[in-house]
FIKOL-81523 format. One record per atom (N, C-alpha, C): x, y, z; chain; atom name; residue number from 1. Coordinates in Angstrom, 2 decimals. Atoms other than C-alpha are relative to their C-alpha. Layout:
<recs>
REC       c1       c2       c3  ch  at    i
REC        X        Y        Z   A  CA  NUM
...
</recs>
This chain:
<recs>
REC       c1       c2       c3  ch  at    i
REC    -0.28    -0.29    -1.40   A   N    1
REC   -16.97    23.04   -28.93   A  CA    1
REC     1.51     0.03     0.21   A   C    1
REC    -1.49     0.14    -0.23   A   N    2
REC   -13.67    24.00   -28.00   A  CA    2
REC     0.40    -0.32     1.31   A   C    2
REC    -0.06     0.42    -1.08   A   N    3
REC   -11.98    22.55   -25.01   A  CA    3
REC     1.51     0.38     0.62   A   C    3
REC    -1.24    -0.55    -0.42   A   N    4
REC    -9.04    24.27   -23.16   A  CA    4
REC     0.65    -1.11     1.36   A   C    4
REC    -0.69     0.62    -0.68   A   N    5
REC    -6.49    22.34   -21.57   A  CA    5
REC     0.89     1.13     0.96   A   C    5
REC    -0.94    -1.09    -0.75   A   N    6
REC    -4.27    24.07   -18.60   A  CA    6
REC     0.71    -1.46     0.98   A   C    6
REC    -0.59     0.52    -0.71   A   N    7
REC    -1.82    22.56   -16.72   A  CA    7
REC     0.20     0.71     1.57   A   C    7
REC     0.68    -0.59    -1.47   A   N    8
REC    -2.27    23.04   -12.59   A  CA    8
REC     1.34    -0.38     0.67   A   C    8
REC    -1.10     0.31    -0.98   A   N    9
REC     1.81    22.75   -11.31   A  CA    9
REC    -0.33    -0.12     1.90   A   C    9
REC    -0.26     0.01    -0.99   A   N   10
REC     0.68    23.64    -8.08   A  CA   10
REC    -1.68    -0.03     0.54   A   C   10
REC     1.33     0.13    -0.11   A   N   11
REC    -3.38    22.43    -7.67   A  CA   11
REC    -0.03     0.56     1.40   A   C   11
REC     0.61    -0.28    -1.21   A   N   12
REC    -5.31    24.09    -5.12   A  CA   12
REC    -0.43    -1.03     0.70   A   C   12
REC     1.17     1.26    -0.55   A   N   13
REC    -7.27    22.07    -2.54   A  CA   13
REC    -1.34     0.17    -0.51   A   C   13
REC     1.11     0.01     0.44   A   N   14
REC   -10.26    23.51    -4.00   A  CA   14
REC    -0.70    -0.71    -1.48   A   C   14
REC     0.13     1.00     1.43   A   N   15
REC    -9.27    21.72    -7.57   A  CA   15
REC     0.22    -1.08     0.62   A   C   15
REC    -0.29     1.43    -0.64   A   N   16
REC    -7.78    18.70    -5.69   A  CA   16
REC    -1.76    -0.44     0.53   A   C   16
REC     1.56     0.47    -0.40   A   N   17
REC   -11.42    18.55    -4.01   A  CA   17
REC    -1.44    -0.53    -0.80   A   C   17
REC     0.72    -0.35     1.38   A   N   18
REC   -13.22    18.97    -7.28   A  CA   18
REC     0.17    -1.33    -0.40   A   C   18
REC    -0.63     1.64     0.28   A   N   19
REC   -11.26    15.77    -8.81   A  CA   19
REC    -0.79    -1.10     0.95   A   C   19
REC    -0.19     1.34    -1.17   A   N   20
REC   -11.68    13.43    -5.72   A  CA   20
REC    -1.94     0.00    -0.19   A   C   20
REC     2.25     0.07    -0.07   A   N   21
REC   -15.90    14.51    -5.46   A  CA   21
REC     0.23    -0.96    -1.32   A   C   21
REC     0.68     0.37     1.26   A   N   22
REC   -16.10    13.81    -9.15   A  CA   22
REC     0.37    -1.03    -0.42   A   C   22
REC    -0.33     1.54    -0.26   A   N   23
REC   -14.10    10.59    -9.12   A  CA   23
REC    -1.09    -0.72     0.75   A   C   23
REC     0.84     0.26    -0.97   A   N   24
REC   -16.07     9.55    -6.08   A  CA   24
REC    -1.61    -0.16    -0.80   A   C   24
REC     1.49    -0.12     0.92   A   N   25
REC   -19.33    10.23    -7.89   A  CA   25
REC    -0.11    -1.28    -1.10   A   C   25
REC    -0.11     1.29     1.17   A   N   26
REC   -18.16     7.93   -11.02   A  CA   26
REC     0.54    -1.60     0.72   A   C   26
REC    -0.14     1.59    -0.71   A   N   27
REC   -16.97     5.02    -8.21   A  CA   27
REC    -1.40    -0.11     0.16   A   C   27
REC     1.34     0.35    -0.28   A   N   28
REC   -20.71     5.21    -6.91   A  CA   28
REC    -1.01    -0.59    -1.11   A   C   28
REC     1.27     0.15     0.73   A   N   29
REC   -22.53     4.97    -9.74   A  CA   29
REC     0.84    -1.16    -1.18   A   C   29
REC    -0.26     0.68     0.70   A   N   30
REC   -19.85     2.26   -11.20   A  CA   30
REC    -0.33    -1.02     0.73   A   C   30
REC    -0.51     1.03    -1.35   A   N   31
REC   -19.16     0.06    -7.84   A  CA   31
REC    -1.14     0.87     0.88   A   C   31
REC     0.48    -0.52    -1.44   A   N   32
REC   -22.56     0.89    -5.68   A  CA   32
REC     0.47    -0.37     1.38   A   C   32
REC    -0.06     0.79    -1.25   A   N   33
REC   -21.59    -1.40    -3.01   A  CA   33
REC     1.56     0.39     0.53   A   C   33
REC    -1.13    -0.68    -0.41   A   N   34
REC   -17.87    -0.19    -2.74   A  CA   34
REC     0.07     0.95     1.29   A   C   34
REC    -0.04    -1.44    -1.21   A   N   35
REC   -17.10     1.49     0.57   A  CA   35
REC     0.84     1.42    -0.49   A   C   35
REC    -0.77    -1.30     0.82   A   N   36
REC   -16.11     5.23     0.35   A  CA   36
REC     0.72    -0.34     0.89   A   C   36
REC    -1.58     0.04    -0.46   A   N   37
REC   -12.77     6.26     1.08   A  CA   37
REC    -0.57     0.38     1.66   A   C   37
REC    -0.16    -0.79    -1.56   A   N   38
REC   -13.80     7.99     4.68   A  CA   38
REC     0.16    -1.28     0.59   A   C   38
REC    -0.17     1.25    -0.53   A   N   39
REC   -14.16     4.06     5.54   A  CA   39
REC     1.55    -0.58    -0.41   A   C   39
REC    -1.57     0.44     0.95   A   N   40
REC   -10.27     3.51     4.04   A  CA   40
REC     0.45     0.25     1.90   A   C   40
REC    -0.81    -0.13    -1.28   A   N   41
REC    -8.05     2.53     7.60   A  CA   41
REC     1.31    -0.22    -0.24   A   C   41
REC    -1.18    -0.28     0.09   A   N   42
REC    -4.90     3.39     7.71   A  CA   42
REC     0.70    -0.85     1.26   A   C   42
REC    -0.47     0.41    -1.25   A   N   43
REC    -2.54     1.84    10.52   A  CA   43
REC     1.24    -0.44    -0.13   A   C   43
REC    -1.49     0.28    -0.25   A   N   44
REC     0.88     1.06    11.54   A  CA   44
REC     0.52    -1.09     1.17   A   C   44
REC    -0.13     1.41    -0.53   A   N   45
REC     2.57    -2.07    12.74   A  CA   45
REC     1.62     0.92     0.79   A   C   45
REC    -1.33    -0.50    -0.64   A   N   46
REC     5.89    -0.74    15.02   A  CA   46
REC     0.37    -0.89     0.92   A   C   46
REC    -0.76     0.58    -0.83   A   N   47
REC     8.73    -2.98    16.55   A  CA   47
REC     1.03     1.43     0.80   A   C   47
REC    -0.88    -0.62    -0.76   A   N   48
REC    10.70    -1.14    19.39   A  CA   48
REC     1.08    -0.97     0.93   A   C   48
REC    -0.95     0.59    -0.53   A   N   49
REC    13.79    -1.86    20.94   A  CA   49
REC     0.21    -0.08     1.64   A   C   49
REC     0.45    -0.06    -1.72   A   N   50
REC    14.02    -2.43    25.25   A  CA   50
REC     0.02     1.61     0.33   A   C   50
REC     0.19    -1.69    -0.65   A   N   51
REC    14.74     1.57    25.41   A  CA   51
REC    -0.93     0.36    -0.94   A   C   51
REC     1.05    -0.49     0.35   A   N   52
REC    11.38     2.07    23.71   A  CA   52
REC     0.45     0.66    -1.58   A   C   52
REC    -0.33    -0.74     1.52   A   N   53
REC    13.17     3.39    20.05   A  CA   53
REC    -0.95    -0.91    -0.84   A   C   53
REC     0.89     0.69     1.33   A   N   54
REC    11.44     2.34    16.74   A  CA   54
REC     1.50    -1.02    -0.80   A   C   54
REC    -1.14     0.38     0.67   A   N   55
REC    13.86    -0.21    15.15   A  CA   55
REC    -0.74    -1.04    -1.40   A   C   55
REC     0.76    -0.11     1.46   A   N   56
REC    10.89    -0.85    12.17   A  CA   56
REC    -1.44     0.22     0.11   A   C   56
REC     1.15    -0.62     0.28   A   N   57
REC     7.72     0.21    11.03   A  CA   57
REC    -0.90    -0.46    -1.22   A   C   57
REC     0.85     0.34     1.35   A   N   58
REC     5.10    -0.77     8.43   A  CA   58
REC    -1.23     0.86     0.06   A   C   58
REC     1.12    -0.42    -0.27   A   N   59
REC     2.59     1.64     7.40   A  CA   59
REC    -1.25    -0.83    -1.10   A   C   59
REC     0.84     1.11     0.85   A   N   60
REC    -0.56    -0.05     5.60   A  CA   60
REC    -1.31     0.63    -0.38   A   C   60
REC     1.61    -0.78    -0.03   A   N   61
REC    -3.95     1.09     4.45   A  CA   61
REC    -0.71    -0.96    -1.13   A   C   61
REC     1.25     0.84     0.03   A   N   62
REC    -6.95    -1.46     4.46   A  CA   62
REC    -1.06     1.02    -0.72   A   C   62
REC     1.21    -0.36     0.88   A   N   63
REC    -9.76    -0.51     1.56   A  CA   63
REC    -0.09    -0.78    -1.09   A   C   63
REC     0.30     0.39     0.62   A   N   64
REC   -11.51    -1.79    -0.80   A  CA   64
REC     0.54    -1.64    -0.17   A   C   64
REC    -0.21     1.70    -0.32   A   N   65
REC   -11.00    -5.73     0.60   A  CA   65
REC     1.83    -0.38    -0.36   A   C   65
REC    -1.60     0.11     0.37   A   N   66
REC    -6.91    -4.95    -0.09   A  CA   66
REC     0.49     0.52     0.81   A   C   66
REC    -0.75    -0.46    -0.96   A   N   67
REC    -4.31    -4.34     2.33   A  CA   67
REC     1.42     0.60    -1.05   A   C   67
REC    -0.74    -0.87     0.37   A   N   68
REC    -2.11    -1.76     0.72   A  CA   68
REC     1.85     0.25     0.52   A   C   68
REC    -1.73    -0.58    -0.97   A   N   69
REC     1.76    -1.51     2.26   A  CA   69
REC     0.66     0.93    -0.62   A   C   69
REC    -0.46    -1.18     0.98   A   N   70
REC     2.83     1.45     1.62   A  CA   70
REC     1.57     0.42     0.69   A   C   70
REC    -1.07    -0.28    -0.58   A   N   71
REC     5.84     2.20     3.85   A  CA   71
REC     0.62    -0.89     0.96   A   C   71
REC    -0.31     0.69    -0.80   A   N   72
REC     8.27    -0.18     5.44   A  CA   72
REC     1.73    -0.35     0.41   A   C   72
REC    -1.09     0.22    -0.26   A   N   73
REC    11.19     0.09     7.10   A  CA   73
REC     1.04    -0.97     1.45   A   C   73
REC    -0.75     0.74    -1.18   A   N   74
REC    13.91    -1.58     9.63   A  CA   74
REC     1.10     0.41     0.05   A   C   74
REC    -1.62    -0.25    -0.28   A   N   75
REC    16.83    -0.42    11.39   A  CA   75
REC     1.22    -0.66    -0.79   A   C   75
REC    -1.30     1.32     0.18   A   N   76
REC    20.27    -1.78     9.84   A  CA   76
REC     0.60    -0.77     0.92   A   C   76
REC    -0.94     0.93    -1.28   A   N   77
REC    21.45    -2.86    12.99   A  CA   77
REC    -1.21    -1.37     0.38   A   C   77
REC     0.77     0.94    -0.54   A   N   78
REC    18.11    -5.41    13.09   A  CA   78
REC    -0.23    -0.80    -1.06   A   C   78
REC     0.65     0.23     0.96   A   N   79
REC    17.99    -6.22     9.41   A  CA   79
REC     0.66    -1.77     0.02   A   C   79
REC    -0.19     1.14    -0.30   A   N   80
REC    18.23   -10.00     9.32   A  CA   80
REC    -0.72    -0.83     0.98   A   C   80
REC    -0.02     0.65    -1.12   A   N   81
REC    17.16   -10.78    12.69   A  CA   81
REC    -1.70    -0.40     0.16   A   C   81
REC     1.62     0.04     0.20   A   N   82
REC    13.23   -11.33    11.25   A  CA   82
REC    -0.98     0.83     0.87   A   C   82
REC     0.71    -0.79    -0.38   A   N   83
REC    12.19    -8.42    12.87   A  CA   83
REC    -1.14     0.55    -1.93   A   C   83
REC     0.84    -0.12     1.03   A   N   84
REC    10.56    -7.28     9.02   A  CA   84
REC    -1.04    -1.08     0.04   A   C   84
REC     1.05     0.99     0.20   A   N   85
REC     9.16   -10.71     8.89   A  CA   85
REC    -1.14    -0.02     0.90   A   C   85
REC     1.25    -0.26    -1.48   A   N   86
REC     7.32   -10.25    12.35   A  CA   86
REC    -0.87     1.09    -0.20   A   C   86
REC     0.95    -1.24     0.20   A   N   87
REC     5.92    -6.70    11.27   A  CA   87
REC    -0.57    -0.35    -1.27   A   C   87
REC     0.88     0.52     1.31   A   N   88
REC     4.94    -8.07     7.64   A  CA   88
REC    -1.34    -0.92     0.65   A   C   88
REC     0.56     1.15    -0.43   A   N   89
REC     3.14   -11.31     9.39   A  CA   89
REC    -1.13     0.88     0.80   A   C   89
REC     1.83    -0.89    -0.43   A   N   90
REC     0.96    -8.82    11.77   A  CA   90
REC    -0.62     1.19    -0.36   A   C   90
REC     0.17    -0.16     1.13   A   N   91
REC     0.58    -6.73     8.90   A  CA   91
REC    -1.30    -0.07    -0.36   A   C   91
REC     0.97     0.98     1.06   A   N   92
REC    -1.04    -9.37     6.65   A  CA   92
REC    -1.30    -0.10     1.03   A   C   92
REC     0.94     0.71    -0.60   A   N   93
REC    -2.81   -10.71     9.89   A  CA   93
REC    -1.07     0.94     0.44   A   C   93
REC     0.96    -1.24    -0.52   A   N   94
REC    -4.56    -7.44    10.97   A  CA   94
REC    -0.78     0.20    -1.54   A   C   94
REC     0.79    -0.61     1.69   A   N   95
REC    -5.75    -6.81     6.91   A  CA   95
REC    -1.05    -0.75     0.24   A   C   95
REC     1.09     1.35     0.35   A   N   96
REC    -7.24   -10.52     6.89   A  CA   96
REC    -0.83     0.14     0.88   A   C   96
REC     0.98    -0.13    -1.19   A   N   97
REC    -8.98    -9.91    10.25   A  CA   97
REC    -0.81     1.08    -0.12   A   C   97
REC     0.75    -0.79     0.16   A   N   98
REC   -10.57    -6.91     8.73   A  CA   98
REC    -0.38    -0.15    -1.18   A   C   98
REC     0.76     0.29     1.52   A   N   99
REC   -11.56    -8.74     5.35   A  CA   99
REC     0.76     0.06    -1.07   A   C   99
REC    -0.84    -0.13     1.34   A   N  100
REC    -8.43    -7.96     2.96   A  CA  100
REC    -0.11    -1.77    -0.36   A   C  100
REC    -0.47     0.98     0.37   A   N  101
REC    -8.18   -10.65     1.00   A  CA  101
REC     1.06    -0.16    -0.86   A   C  101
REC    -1.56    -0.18     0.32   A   N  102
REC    -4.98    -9.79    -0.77   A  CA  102
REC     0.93     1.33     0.44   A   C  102
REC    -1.32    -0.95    -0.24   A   N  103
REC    -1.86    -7.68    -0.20   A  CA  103
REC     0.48     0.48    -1.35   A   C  103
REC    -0.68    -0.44     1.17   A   N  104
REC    -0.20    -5.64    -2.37   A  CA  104
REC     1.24     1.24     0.46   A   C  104
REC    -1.01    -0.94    -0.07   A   N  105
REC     2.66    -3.33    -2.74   A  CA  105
REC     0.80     0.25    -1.23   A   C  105
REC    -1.34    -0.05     0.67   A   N  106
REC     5.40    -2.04    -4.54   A  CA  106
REC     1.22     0.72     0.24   A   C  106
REC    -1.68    -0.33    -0.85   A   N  107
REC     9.51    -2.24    -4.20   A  CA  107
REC     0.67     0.25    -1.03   A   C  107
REC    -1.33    -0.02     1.41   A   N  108
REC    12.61    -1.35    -5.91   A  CA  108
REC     1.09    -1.45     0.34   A   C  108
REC    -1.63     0.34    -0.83   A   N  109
REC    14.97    -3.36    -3.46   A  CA  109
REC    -0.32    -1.27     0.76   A   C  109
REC     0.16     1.34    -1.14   A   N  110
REC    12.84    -6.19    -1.40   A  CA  110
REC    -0.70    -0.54    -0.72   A   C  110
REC     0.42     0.55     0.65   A   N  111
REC    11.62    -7.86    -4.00   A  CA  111
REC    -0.21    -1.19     0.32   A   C  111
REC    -0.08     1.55    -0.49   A   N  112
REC    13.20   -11.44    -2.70   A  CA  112
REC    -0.60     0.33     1.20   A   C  112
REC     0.94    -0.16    -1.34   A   N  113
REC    11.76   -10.25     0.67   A  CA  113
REC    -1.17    -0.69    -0.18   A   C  113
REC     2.09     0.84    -0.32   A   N  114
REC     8.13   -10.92    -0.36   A  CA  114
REC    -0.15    -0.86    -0.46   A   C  114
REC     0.02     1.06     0.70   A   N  115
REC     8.88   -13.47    -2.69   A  CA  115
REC    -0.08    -1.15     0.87   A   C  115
REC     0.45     1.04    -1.25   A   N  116
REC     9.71   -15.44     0.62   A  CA  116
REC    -1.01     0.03     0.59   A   C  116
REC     0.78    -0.23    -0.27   A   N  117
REC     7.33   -14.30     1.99   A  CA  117
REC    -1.83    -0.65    -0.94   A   C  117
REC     1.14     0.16     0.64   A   N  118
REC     4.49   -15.43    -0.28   A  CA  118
REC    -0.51     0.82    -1.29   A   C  118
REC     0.20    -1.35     1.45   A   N  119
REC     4.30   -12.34    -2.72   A  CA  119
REC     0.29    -0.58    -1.43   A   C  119
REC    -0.17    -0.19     1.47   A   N  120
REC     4.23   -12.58    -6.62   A  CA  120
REC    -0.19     0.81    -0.56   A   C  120
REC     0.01    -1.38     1.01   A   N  121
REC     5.24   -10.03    -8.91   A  CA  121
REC    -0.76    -0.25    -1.28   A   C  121
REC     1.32    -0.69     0.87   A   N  122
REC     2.10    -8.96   -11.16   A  CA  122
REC     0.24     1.04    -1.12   A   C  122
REC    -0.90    -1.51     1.17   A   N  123
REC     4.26    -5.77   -13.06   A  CA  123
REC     0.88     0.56     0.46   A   C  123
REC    -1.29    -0.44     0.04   A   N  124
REC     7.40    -4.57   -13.26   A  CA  124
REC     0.08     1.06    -0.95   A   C  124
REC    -0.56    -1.68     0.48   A   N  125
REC     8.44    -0.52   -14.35   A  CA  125
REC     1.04     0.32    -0.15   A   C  125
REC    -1.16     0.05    -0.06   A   N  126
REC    11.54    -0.58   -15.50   A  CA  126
REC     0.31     1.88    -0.10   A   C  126
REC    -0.53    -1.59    -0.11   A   N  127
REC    13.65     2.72   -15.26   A  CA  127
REC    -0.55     1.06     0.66   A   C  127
REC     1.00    -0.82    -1.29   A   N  128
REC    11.47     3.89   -11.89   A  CA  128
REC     0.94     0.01     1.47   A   C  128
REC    -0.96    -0.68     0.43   A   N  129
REC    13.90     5.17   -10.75   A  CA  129
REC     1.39    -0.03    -0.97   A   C  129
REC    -1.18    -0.11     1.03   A   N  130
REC    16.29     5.72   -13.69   A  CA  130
REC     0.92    -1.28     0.65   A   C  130
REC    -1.56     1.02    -0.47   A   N  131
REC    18.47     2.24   -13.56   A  CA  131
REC    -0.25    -1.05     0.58   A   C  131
REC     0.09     0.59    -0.66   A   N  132
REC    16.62     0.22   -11.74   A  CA  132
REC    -1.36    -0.33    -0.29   A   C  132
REC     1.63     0.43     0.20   A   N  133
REC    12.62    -1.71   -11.65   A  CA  133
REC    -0.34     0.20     1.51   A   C  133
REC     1.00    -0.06    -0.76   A   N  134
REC     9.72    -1.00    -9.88   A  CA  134
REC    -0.98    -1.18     0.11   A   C  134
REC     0.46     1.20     0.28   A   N  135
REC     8.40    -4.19    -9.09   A  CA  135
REC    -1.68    -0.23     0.80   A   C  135
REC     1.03    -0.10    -0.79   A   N  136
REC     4.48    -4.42    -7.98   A  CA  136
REC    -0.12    -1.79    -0.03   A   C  136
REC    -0.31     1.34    -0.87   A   N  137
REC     3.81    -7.42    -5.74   A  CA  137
REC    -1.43     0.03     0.70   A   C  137
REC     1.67     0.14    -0.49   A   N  138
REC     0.49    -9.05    -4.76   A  CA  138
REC     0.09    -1.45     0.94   A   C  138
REC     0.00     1.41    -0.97   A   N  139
REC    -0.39   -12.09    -1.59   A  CA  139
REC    -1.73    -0.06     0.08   A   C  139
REC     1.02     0.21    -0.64   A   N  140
REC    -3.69   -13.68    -1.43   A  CA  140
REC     0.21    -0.18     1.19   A   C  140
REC     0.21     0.47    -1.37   A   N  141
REC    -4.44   -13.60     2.38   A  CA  141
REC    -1.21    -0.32     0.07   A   C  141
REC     1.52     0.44     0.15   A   N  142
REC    -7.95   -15.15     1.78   A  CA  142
REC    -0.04    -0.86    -1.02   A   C  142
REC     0.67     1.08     1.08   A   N  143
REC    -8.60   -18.34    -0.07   A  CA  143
REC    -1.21     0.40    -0.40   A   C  143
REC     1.51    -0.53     1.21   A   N  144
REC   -11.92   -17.70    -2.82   A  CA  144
REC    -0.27    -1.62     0.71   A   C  144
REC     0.98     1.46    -0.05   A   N  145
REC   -14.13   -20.90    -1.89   A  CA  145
REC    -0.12    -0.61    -1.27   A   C  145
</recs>
């Protein structure tokens, strides 16, 4: 049987769709009880300043009993002033209130951030971007009984 390889620079959605079904298919029949992704919630934590601006943001996405952080930023003019810590904290607290029982992420640059925070680094990628580590970072927010 011969088997042709091709490389897809610029995948359709109709191959992208293809993939995700046929993944999907092999979660079901590995993990029945697993929710599908259409149940995956996405959501965003936003501090604003008295004239209504954004001066940080956390975006996050709750699945599979893990709270995901995927994007998180803060003004420079606020950085210090535990505005991050306040958007991390209802964050975490919105995951746990919907069942995450850990956090996760990964940084190049706030590493000591989560470390205060409670975080422990799990794997580290060095040279992600060229020069520097990619450090992945995990928080139980749920004690196991």
């Amino acid at each position: 049987m011969e088997i042709k390889i091709d490389i897809l620079d610029s995948p359709s959605e109709k191959d992208q769709k293809v993939l995700n079904n046929r993944f999907a298919e092999y979660l079901k029949i590995q993990y029945p009880d697993l929710p599908p992704e259409s149940e995956d919630k996405n959501f965003m934590v936003v501090a604003h300043d008295e004239a209504g601006e954004y001066i940080g943001a956390i975006s996050c996405n709750y699945y599979w009993d893990g709270l995901e952080i995927n994007t998180f930023w803060v003004k420079a003019s606020h950085r210090g002033r535990k505005v991050g810590s306040m958007l991390l904290e209802k964050a975490e607290a919105f995951g746990a209130e919907n069942g995450a029982g850990v956090a996760f992420l990964k940084t190049v640059d706030a590493k000591q951030f989560y470390e205060r925070h409670g975080y422990e680094t799990y794997g580290v990628l060095e040279d992600r971007p060229v020069g520097t580590s990619l450090y992945h970072l995990k928080k139980r927010l749920v004690k196991h009984a």
